[in-house]
Structure formats: structure tokens, C-alpha cells
C-alpha positions in Angstrom: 0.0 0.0 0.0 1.2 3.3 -0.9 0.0 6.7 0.6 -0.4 8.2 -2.9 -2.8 8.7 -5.6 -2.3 7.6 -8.8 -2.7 10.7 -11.2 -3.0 10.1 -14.8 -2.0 13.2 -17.1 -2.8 13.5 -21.3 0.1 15.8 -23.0 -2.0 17.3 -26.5 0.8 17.6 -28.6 2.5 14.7 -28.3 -1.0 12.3 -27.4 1.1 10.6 -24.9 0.6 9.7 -21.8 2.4 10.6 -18.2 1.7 9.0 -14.7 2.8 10.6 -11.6 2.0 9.6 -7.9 0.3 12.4 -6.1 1.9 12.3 -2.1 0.5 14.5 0.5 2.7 16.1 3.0 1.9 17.4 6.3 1.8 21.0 5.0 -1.1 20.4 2.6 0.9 20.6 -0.1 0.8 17.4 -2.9 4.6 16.1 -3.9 4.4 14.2 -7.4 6.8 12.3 -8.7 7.0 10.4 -11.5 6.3 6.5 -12.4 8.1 5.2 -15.3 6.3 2.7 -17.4 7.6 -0.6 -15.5 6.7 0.5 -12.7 2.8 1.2 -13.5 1.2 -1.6 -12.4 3.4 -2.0 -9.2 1.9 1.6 -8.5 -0.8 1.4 -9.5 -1.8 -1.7 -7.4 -0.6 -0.2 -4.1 -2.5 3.2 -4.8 -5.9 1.5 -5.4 -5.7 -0.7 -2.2 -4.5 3.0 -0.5 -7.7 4.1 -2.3 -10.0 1.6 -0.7 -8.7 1.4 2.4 -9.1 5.4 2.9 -12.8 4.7 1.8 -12.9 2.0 4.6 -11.7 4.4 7.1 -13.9 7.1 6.0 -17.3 4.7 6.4 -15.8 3.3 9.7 -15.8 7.0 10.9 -19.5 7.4 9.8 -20.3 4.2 11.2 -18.7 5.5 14.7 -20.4 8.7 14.6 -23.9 7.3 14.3 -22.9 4.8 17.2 -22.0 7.5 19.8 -24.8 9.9 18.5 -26.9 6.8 19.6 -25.5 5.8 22.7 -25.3 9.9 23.9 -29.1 9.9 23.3 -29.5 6.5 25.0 -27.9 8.1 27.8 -29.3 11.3 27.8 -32.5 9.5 28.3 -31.4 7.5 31.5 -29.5 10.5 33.8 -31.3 12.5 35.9 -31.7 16.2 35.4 -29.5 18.7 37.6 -30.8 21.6 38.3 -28.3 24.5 39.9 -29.5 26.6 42.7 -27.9 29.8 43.8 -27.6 30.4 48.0 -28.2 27.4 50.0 -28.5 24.7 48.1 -26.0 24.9 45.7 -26.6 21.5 43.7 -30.0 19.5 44.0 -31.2 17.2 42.6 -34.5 17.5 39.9 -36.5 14.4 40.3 -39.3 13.5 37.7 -42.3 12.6 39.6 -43.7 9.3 40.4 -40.4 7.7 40.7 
């Protein structure tokens, strides 16, 4: 796996083709560098499972957000409210009725 896109570029006046590997760097800033023809499929392999594994990632984070949105409402709905008082009582506690 390789932590690069595979970027695929069309020269017009020559109708040839160029492949580069697109790398990020921590400043936000793309490097590319170039893949010479013998090495195309050995990049381009290792870019497409860095492809699908960032799409993995990105659905496990979606996945994981739902979760927690769901278990923060699950306990929302089992604390008891707090209600602060100024002067005496400076925490009591709110009790729904009938319990």
C-alpha cells in the first residue's frame, strides 16, 4: 500500500501519456513524482488498495459517529436532570415525579 494517488495526465501535442504519484505532505501541499512505465502496475496496485482502504476508514468513521450519536441519546435518556440553585443549596437534585 502506498500513501499516494495515482494521477494520470494527457500531454496534447504529443498524445502521450504521463503517470505521476500524487503524495501528501503534512503541509497540505501534494509532492508528485514520477512513475516510469515498468513501474505502472506495481503503482498502480498499491495506490488503489490506498484508495480503498481510505474509503474504509472514511465509512468506519461514519459508522462510529452514528454509534455515539446513539448511545449519547440512549444516555441522555437515562441520567437525571440537575438543576443548579444559587444560596443554600447549591446542587439538587430534579426528580421526575412518580419515581
Amino acid at each position: 500500500m502506498v500513501g499516494a494517488s495515482l494521477i494520470e495526465r494527457h500531454f496534447r501535442q504529443t498524445g502521450q501519456t504521463a503517470y505521476f504519484l500524487s503524495i501528501p505532505t503534512p503541509e497540505k501541499v501534494a509532492w508528485h513524482r514520477y512513475v516510469r512505465k515498468d513501474e505502472l502496475d506495481y503503482f498502480r496496485r498499491r495506490a488503489g488498495a490506498w484508495r480503498e482502504f481510505v474509503h474504509a476508514m472514511s465509512e468506519w468513521v461514519t459508522i462510529n459517529k452514528e454509534i455515539e450519536r446513539s448511545l449519547r441519546q440512549l444516555g441522555k435518556g437515562r441520567c437525571e436532570k440537575l438543576e443548579i440553585r444559587r444560596g443554600k443549596d447549591s446542587l439538587a437534585l430534579k426528580r421526575s415525579r412518580g419515581k
